[in-house]
N, C-alpha and C positions, 0 to 999 in steps of 0.2 A: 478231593479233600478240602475241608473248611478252611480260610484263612483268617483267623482271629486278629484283632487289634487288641492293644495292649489292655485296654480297660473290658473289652469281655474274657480277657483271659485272667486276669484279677478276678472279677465275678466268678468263672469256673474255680479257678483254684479255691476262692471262699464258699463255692455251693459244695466241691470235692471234700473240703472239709469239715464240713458241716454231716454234709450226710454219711460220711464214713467215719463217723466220729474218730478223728483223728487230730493232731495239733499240726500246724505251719511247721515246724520243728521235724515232724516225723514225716510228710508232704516235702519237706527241702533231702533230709536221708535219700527218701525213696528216689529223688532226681539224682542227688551224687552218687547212688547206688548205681542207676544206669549208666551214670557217666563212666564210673570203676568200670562194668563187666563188659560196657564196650571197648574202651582202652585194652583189657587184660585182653579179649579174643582178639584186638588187630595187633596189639603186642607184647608177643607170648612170652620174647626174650627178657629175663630177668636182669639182662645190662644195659637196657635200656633206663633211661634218667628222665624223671620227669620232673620239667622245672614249671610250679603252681604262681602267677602271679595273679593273685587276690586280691579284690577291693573289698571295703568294708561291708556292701550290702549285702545281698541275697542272692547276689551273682558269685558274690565273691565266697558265700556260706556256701553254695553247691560245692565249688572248686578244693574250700576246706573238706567236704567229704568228700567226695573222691580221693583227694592226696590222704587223707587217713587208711582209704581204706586200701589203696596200691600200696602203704607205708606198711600197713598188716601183713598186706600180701609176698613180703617182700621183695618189691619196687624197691628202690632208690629215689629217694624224692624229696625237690625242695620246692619249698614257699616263702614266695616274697608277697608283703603284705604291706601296700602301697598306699603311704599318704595323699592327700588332697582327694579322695577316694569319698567323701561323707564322713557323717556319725556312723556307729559301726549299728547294724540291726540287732535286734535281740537273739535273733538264732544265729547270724554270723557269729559275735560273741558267744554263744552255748559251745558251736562249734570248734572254735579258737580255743577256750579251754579244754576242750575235749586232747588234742593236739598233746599240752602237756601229760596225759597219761600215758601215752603212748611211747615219750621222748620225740619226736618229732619238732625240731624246733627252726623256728621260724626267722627272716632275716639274719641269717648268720654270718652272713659272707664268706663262709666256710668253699673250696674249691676242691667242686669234685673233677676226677678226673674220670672221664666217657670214650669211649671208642667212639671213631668216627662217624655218625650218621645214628648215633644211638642217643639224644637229646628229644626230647620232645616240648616244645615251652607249648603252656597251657592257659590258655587265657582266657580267666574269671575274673575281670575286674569288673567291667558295668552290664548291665542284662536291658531287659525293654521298658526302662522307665527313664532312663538317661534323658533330659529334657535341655542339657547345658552344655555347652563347650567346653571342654575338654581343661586341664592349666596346663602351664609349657611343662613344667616335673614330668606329667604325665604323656604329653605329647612325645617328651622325651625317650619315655619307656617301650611308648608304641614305635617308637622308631629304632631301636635299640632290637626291638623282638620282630620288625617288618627287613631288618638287614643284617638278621644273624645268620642267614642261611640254612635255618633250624624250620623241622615240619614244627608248624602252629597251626595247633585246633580249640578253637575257640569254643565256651561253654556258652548253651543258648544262643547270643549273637555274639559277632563280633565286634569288643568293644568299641565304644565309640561312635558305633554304627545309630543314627536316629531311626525309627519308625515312620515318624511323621515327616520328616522334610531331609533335605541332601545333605549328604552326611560328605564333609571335607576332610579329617583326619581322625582316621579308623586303625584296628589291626588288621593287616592282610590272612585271610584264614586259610591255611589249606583244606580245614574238615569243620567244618561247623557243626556239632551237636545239639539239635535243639531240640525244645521241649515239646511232646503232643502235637503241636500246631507248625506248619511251613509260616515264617514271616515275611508279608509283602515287600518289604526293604528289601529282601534277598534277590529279586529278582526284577531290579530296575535296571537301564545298563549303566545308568550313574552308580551304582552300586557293585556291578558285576566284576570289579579288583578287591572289592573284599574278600571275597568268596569264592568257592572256588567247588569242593564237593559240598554238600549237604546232607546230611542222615537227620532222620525224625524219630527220638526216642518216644517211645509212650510212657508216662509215667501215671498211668491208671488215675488218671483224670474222667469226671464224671460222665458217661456214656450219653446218658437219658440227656441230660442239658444240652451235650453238645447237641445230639440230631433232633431238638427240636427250636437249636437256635435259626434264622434266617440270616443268612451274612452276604455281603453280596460279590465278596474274592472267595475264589475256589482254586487249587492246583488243581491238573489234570494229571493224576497219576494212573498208577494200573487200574485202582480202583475204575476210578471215574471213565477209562478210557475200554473197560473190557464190559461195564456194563451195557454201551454203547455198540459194540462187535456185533455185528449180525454175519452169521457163518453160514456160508452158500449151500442152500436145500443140495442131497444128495442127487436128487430128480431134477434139476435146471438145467436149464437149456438157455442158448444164448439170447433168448427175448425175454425172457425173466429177468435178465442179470440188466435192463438196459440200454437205451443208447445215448451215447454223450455226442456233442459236439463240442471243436474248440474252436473256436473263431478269431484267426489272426495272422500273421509275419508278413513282411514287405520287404522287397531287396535286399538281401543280407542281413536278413532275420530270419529267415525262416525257419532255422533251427529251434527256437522259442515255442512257436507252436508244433515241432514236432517233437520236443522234449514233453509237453503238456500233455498233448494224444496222448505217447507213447505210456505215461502215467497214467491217465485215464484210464486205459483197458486192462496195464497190472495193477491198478487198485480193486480191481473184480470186475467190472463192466464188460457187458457181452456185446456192445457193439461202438465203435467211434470212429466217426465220418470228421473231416477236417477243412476247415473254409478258407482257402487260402487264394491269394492272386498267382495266376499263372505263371511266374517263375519258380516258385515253389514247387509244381507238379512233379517232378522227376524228383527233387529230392524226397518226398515224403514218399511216395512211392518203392525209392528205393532203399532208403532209410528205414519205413515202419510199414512191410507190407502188409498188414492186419489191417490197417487203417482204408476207407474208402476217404474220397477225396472231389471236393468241390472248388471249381475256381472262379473268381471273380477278378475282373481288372489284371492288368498286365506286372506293374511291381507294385501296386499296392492295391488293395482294396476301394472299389468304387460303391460297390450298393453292397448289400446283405439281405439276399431275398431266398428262399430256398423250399423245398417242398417238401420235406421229411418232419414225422411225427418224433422228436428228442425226448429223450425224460430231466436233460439238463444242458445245461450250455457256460462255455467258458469265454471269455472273449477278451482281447488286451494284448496278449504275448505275441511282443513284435510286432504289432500292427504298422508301425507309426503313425504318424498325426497329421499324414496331407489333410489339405481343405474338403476333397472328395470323401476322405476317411470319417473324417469327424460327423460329417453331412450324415453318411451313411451309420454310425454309430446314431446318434440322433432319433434318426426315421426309425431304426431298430427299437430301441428302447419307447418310441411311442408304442411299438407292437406289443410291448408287456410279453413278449415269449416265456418260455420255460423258465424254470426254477434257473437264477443266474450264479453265477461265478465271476467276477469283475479283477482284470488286473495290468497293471503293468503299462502300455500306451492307451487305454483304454480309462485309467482310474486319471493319467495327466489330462486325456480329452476335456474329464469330467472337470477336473482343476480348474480347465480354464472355462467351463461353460457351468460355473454351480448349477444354477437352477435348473440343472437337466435332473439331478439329483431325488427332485422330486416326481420324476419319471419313474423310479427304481419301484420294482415290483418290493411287496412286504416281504420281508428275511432274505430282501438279496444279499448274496456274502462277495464284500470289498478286502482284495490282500495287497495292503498296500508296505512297504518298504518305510523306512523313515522320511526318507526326501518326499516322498510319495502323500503319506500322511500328512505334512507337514504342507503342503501345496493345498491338501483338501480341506484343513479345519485351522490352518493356522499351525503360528510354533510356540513353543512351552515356554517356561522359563526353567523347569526340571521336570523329574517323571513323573512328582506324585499332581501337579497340575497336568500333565499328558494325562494322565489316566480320567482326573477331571472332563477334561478336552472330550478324550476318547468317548466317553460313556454318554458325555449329553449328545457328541454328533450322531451317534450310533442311534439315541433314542429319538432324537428330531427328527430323522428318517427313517425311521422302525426297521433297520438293518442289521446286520451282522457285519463285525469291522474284524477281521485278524490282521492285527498289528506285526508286521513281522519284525524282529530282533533278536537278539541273544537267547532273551525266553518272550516267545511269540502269546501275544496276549487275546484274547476274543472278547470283543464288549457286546452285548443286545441288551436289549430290556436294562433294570438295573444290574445287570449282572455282567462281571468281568470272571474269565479263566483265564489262570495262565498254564502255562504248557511245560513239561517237567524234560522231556526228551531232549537231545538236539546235542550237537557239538562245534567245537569250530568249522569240522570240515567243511558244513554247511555254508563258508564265506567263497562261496565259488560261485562263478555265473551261471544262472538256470536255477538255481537252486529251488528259487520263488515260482517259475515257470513249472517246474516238477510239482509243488504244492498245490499249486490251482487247477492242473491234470488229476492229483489224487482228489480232490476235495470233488471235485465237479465228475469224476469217476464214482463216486460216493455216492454225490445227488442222485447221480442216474439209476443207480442201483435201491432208490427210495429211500433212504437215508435221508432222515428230517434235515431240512438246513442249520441247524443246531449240533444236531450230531455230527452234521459231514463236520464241519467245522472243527468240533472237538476231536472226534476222532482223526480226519484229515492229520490234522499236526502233531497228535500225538505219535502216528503212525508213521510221515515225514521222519520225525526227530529219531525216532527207534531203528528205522533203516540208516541211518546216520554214525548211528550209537553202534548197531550191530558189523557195517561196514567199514570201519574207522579199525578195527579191530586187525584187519585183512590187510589193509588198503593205507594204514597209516593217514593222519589229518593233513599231511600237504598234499598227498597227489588224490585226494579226493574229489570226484566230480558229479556234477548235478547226473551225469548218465549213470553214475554211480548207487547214488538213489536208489532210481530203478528196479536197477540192479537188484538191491538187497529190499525190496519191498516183499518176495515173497520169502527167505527169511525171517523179515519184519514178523510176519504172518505167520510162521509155523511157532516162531518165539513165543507169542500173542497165546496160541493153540494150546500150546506147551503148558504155560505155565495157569491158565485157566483148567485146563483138565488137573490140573494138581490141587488146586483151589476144593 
């Protein structure tokens, strides 16, 4: 899915109403229209209270429709309509009068009384053109509605929230409503205490404009992530599907690379052989018998020489960084082997040897961590220069970079995705080790490096999503992953065939 910035969605909304001859007026309805019929199906209870705090513009005009129309519906509902907000718009005001035909009135200070947990505050005060800090009144208000204890779902974004740079004092949203488009702010982790769920209303914005706009943020949702699914011939056989290799663990790693494998061959792959140093042999062995198994060096890896034809390779997890290691990464990547997978003691090697960088075969994919990142291109001053950062290192070395974080980003070419899956549970060790086994289980299975990528993570985060369920987010573990990847899979199945 497209991710628009604020001024081509201005554009959209003037092409929308242009060619469906319609007015800005009847285009703001049709959004607080949405915002009503999704409020009314997640809450159906009529004691429920919903309290509207309105600013004067067109954030704040949506929010007056909605509370009109839950006010028809009979809702209970009140609107506060908050100075130091702007001049009021021309359709907020239409719709402010609107208000008094109804009785509906505004600023009252009237107290109602609500059963416990039956409050809702609704927050439409600024939408995506906010370009100014915020005044203390209002800061106030946001603090007032961030420590009532009250579900807050915010209209379009979360007030306060910037687009363009790091937003310092915002409303915390439980449910964000937005409009046609995901916003990039949403998924920064400087951003990631605003927010919390997200829903994407459509509000029948121009079709034709959008899919022939070029934009270079995209979410990776179902869409994006089922066109990508390639579903295993009924007639394969295990050399069709494959072989990976993972190249890595060293004394008291070796776990790493055998969380990696073990991914690899539940991501589909029909064959994965494992390069490890000879203390590892028994464990992977008897940990992942599927797996064949090559040894080098005694706890760590000395050379990387091997005689097997892969269709991909992973390499990094657990290795560590002796002198002999590094050497032998080096001489490796002179060899330009198979389509790569880069991660973990393998991407710090790189840290401290850049210029091997330019060794990297084209669309090698790097997963690196924040620390990780941060060692290889430098540090930010916030996310939206990260993403700056990100996309020129990506294209200096015509690679693919998954940034891994809260929402796991992918740069190549001009283009960034970010990845819509995922949960906390994922803050567990291995987690990123489990990713670099699916991705690089992907590759092997022919899967462009584009796609392993996108899909890769989409597919991570859905095992995540689906096992968190079962497993609750504390005791969740990267073997856990695993685990639920073929769930992942039948979900995937599922809801395609219904499509």
């Amino acid at each position: 899915m497209k991710i628009f910035d604020p001024s081509r969605i201005r554009e959209v909304d003037e092409i929308t109403i242009s060619r469906q001859g319609i007015t800005p007026g009847e285009l703001m309805e049709r959004a607080g229209n949405e915002v009503f019929l999704w409020l009314k199906k997640r809450f159906p209870d009529k004691e429920t209270v919903f309290h509207f705090f309105c600013g004067k513009g067109n954030n704040g005009g949506d929010g007056l429709v909605a509370a009109r129309l839950l006010h028809q519906d009979n809702y209970k509902v009140i609107v506060d309509i908050l100075e130091d907000t702007g001049n009021p718009s021309a359709d907020f005001t239409a719709n402010f009068e609107k208000l008094e035909g109804i009785n509906l009135a505004c600023n009252t200070n009237e107290q109602y009384h609500y059963k416990k947990h039956k409050i809702i505050f609704v927050d439409a005060v600024f939408g995506i053109g906010l370009n100014r800090e915020v005044s203390d009144s209002i800061k106030q208000v946001f603090e007032r509605i961030n420590t009532s204890g009250a579900k807050v779902i915010s209209i379009d974004v979360p007030s306060g929230m910037f687009m363009d740079r790091k937003t310092e004092t915002a409303i915390r949203s439980d449910i964000v409503l937005t409009f046609q488009f995901p916003k990039l702010a949403f998924y920064l982790a400087d951003n990631c205490h605003f927010t919390d769920e997200i829903r994407i209303l459509d509000i029948g914005l121009d079709q034709e404009f959008i899919d022939r706009q070029e934009i270079p943020y995209h979410l990776i949702d179902k869409k994006e992530a089922f066109k990508r699914y390639r579903k295993i011939a009924s007639h394969a056989h295990k050399g069709m599907q494959g072989h990976a290799l993972m190249i890595g663990g060293s004394y008291g790693k070796i776990g790493a690379v055998a969380l990696s494998a073990k991914a690899a061959l539940k991501s589909g792959c029909g064959l994965v052989t494992t390069y490890i140093p000879e203390c590892g042999y028994n464990v992977v062995q008897t940990y992942f018998p599927e797996a064949m198994v090559l040894t080098n060096g005694d706890r760590h890896i000395r050379d990387i020489a091997f005689d097997l034809s892969v269709k991909a390779i992973g390499i990094g997890m657990g290795l560590g960084q002796e002198a002999e290691t590094q050497q032998a990464v080096f001489d490796f990547l002179k060899r330009r082997q198979a389509p790569l997978v880069i991660d973990a003691d393998a991407l710090n090697i790189l840290s401290y040897n850049k210029e091997w960088l330019k060794l990297l075969p084209e669309n090698t994919i790097l997963t690196p961590h924040p620390k990780e990142l941060q060692r290889l291109m430098g540090s930010w001053a916030d996310d939206f220069e990260k993403i700056e950062k990100l996309a020129a290192f990506a294209k200096e070395y015509n690679i693919i970079v998954v940034a891994k974080d809260a929402f796991t980003m992918i740069a190549f070419g001009d283009t960034l995705y970010i990845n819509s899956t995922g949960n906390s549970g994922l803050a567990t060790g291995g987690s990123g080790d489990v990713l670099t086994g699916i991705i690089t289980g992907l590759l092997a299975q022919s899967y462009s490096p584009h796609d392993a990528a996108i899909f890769g993570v989409y597919l991570h985060g859905l095992a995540a999503d689906v096992g968190i369920c079962d497993t609750g987010r504390q005791a969740f573990t990267a073997s856990d992953i695993i685990n639920y990847l073929g769930p992942a899979y039948l979900k995937i199945e599922a809801e395609m065939a219904q499509r």
